[in-house]
C-alpha positions in Angstrom: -41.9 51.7 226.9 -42.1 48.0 228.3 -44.4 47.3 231.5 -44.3 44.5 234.3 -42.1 41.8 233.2 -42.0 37.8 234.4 -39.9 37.9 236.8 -38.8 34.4 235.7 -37.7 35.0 232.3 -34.1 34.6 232.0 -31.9 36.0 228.4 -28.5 35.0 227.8 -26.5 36.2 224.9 -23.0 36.1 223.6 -21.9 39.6 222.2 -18.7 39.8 220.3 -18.1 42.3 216.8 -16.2 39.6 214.8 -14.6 41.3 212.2 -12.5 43.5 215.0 -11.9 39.8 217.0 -10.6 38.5 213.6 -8.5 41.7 212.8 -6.7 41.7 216.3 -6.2 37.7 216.0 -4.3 37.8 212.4 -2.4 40.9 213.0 -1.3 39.0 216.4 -0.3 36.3 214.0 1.3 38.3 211.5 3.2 40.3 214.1 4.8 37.2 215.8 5.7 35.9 212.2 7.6 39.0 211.4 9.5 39.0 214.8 10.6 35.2 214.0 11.6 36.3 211.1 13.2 39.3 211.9 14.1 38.1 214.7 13.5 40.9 217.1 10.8 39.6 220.1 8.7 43.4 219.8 7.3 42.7 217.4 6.1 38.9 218.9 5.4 41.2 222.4 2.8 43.4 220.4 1.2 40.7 219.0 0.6 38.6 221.8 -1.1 41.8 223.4 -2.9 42.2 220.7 -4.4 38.3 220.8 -4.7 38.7 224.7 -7.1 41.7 224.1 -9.8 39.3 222.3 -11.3 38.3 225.4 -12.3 41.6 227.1 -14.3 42.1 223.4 -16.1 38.9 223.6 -19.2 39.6 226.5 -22.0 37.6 227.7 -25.6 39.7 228.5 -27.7 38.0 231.3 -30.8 39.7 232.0 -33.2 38.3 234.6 -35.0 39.1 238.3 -32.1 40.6 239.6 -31.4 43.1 236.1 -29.4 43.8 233.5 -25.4 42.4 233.9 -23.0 42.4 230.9 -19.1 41.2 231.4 -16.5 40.1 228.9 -15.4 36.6 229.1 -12.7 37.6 232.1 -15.2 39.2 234.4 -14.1 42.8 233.6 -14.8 45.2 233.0 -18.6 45.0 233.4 -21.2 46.8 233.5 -24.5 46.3 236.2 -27.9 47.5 236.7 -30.2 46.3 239.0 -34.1 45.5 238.8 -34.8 48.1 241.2 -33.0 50.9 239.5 -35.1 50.0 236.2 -37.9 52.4 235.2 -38.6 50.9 231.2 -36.7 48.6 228.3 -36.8 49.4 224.8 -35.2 48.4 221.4 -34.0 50.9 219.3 -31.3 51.9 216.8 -28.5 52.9 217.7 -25.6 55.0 215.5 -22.6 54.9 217.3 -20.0 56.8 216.5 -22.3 60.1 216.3 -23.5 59.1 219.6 -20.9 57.3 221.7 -17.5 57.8 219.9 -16.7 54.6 218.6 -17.2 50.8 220.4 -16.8 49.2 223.5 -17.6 50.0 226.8 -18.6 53.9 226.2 -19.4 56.2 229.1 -20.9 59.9 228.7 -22.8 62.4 230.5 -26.3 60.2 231.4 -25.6 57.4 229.5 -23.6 53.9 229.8 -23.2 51.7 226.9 -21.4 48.4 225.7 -21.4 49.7 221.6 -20.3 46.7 219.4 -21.7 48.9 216.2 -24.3 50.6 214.4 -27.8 48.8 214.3 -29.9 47.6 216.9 -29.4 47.6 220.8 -31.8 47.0 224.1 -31.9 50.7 225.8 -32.3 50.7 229.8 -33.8 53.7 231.2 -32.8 54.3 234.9 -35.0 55.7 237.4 -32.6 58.3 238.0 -33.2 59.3 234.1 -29.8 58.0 232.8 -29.5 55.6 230.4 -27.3 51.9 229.5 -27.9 50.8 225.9 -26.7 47.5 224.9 -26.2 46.7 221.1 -27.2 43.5 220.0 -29.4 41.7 217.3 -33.1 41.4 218.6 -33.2 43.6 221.1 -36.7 42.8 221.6 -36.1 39.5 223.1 -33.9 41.1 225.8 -36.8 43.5 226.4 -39.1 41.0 227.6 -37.1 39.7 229.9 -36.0 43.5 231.8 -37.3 43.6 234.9 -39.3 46.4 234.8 -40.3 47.6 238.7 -40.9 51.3 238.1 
């Protein structure tokens, strides 16, 4: 459990899972290749869908006075907690398809999360006793700087 934090300590980090970025961007590329050659636009449709989905899976995590916010490089989705709905921060591991169902932005019963994979991730604990876990390398960094009111 974390206690009273600085309430001028400010964390910024860029989240992304690169090898699911880098999937989506060359099967966007190979999909528009095959529709020139083809010559059928479908295909070309499907893969420029596929390349415009890169930035809602590239997010940026500010945590400072004001609490945890988390949104992808266009804004949404996004996902908000306050300082004053924070009881405690922690780091911990996280598996999560056994917990969550796969990646991305996962919602179930008492419990938020933006899942980019197995490992690490900074766990909120609301003062309402649900949860929003974050997964990220050094958690503990974003710890230090959760504004922790409870």
């Amino acid at each position: 459990m974390s206690d009273a934090r600085d309430e001028t300590s400010v964390f910024v980090k860029r989240l992304s899972n690169t090898g699911v970025n880098v999937a989506l961007l060359a099967a966007g590329v190979i999909l528009v290749l095959v529709a020139v050659v083809v010559g059928n636009w479908i295909p070309a449709l499907i893969g420029a869908l596929l390349v415009l989905t890169i930035p809602l899976l590239i997010w940026t995590v500010r945590i400072d006075s004001t609490g945890v916010h988390a949104s992808s490089l266009v804004r949404f989705p996004s996902l908000n907690v306050s300082a004053d709905e924070i009881d405690s921060a922690e780091s911990f591991e996280i598996a999560s398809v056994a917990k969550y169902g796969g990646i991305g932005l996962r919602h179930r019963p008492g419990s938020s999360g933006l899942i980019l994979g197995t490992g690490p991730a900074l766990r909120v604990v609301k003062q309402n006793g649900k949860d929003v876990v974050i997964s990220m390398s050094n958690p503990e960094q974003a710890v230090g700087a959760v504004p922790v009111r409870g």
